[in-house]
C-alpha positions in Angstrom: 124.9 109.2 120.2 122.3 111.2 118.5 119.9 111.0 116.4 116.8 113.5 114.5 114.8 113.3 111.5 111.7 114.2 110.5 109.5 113.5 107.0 107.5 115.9 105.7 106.2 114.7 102.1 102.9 113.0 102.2 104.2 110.1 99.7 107.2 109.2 101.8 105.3 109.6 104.8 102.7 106.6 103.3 105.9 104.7 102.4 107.1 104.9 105.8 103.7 103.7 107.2 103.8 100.9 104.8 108.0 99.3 105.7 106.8 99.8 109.4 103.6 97.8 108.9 105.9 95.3 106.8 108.0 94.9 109.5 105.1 94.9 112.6 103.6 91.9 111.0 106.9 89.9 110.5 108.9 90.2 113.3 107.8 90.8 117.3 111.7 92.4 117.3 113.5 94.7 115.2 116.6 96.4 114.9 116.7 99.9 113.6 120.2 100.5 112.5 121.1 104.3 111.8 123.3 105.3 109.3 124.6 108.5 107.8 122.7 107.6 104.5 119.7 106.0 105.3 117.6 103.8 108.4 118.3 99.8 108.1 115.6 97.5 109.3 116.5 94.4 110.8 113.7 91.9 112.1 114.8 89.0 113.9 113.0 85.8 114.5 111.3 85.3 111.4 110.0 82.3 110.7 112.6 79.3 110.2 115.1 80.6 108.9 113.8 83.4 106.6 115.6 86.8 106.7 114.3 90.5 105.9 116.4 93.4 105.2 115.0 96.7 105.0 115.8 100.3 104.0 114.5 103.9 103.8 117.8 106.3 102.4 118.2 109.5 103.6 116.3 111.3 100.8 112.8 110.6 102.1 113.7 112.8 105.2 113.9 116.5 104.6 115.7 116.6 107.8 118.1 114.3 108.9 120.8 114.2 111.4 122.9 112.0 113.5 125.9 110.9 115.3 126.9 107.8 115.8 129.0 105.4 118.4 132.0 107.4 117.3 134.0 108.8 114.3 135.2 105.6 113.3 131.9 103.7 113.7 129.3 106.5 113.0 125.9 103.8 113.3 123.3 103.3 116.2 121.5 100.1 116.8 118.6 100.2 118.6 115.8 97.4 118.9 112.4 98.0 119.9 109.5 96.3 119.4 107.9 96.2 116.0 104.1 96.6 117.0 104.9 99.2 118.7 106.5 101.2 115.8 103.9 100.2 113.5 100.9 101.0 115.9 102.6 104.5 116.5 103.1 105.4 112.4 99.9 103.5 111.7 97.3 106.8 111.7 99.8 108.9 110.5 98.6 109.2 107.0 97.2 112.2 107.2 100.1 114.0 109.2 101.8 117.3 107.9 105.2 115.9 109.5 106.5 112.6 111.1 109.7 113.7 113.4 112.2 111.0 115.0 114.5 111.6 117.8 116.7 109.5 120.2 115.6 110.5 124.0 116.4 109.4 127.1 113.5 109.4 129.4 114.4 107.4 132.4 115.1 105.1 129.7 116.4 105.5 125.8 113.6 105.9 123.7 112.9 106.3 120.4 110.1 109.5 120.5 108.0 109.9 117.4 105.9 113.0 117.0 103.0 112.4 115.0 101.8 116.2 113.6 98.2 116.5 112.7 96.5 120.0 110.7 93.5 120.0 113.0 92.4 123.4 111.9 93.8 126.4 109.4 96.9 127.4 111.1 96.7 124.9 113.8 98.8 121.7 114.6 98.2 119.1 117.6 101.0 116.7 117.9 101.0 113.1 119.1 104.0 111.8 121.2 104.9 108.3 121.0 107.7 107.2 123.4 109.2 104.2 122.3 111.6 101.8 124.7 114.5 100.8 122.8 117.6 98.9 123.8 120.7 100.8 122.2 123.0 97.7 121.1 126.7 97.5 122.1 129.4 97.4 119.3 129.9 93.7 120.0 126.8 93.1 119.0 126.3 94.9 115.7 127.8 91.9 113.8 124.3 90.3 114.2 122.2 92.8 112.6 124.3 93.1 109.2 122.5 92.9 105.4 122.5 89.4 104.5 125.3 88.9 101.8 124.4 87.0 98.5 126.6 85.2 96.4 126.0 86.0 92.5 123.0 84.3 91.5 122.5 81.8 88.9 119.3 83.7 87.3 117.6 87.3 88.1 114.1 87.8 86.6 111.7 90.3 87.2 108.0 89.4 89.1 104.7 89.2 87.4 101.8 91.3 89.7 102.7 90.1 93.3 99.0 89.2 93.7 98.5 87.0 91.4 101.9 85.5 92.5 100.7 85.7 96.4 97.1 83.7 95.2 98.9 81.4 92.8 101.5 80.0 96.3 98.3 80.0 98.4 96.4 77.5 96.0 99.3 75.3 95.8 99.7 76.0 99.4 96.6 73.9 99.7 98.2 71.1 97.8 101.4 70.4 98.9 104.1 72.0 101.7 106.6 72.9 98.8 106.5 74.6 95.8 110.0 74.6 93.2 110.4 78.2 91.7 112.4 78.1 88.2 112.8 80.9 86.0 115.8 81.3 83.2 117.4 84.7 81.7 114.8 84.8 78.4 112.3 85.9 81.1 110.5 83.0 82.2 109.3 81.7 85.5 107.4 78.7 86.3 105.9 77.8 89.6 105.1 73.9 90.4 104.2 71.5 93.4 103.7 68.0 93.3 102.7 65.9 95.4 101.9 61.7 94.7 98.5 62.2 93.3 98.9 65.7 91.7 101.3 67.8 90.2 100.7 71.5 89.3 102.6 74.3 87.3 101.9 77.8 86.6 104.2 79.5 83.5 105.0 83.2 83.6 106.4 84.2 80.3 107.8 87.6 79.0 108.9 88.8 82.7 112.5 90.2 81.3 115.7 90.1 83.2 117.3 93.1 85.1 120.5 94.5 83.3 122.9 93.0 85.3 121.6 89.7 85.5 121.7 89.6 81.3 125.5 91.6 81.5 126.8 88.9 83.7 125.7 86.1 81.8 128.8 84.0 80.7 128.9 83.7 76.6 128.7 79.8 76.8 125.4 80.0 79.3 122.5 79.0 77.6 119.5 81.5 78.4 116.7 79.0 78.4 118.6 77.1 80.9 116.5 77.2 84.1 117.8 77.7 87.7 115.5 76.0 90.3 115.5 75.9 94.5 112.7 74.8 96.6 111.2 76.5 99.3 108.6 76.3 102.0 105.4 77.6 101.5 104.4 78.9 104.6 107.7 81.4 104.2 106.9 82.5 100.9 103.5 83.0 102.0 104.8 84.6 105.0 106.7 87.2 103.1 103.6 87.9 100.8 100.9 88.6 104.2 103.5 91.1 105.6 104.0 92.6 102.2 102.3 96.7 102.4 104.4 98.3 99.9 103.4 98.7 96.4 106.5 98.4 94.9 107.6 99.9 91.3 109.9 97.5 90.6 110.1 93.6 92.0 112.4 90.8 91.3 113.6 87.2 92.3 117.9 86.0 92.7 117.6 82.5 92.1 121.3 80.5 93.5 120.7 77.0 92.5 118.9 74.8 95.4 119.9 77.2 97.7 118.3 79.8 98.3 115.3 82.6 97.2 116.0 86.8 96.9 113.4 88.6 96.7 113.9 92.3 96.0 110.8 94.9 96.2 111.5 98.5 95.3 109.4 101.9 95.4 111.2 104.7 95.2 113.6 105.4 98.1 112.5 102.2 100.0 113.4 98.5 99.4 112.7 95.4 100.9 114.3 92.2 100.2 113.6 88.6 101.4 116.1 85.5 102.2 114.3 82.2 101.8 116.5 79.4 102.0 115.9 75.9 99.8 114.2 73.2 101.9 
């Protein structure tokens, strides 16, 4: 198995900075799956039972090679710790390059090389030697992108800010807040508790295109989907969160489960809350 990129744009090399910090402050664990077309992240042990899927595709690197287990099942797996991938990426912001390669020194490790301009024609470069564990094939099964079931309702997310302030005040009431939205674009946020019940309305958010295409000709739009979740793990997603994403949504399956998608550019993050 092998593996060797390196990023070289200053914007990809932020957004890089950004998933790892995601990540770092999520999960203790994480598996960094390789593929031909992009990196997969994989934390594990989030809280209850909440599940993050990340992805940078190939096009961020402007070098990028690799071979996998074999022919037939052309991946790596490797898990490493998160802090220590985020501490090493975390001062790279002003790097001319960020290189990756699978090493084995006395033990497999995934070596970053951090290159800093420390004077006109001059580079230093910072080695970081990270243990990882490379995964056996029986194991891969684990560290697969949670599959979704069509959702009932897709609507995009007013500023995540205001969202993240509006779940910590009602984290103050109550332990769960509903989350309702419908396909003309609305979303309303509620707790309730015996003494107190409060609701926030988001209007005007507009639906992504497939959400509106799949909609069934006897569905009503202003029908609203609902599930309830925990506030500590939507508030957990939002306190990891570092990327400013161009575009964000929310799948809603009926008293199920929570998808939230965050997008910026050539990386995506999306977050499995299930109904509680």
């Amino acid at each position: 198995m092998r593996f060797r990129a390196r990023i070289t744009s200053k914007r990809f090399i932020e957004l890089f900075i950004q998933v790892s910090s995601t990540i770092a402050k999520l999960a203790k664990v994480c598996v960094l799956r390789v593929c031909p077309d992009r990196l997969c992240f994989c934390p594990m042990g989030l809280l209850g039972e909440v599940q993050l899927w990340g992805e940078v595709r190939r096009d961020v690197f402007h070098l990028f090679c690799m071979e996998g287990a074999s022919q037939e099942f052309n991946e790596i797996y490797l898990e490493l710790m998160s802090e220590h991938l985020g501490r090493a990426v975390k001062n790279a912001g002003s790097a001319s390059s960020l290189k990756f390669q699978l090493t084995n020194k006395l033990r497999p490790c995934l070596t970053l090389v951090v290159e800093l301009a420390s004077c006109p024609g001059h580079t230093r470069a910072v080695v970081h030697d990270l243990p990882v564990r490379v995964l056996p094939r029986r194991r891969w099964k684990d560290c697969t992108e949670p599959q979704v079931r069509g959702s009932d309702v897709s609507v995009y997310l007013p500023a995540l800010k205001t969202l993240k302030n509006m779940v910590e005040r009602m984290a103050n009431v109550g332990s769960h807040v509903l989350v309702e939205a419908n396909l003309n674009g609305r979303m309303n946020l509620s707790v309730e508790t015996d003494g107190v019940t409060i609701k926030s309305y988001f209007k005007n958010l507009g639906n992504p295109p497939n959400a509106v295409l799949c909609m069934s000709q006897d569905k009503d739009p202003e029908n609203m989907a609902q599930v309830r979740v925990d506030n500590r793990k939507l508030l957990q997603c939002f306190d990891g969160q570092q990327i400013n994403p161009t575009m964000a949504f929310c799948n809603i399956l009926s008293n199920t489960l929570l998808h939230l998608v965050l997008v910026h550019e050539d990386v995506s993050l999306q977050y499995f809350i299930p109904a509680s």
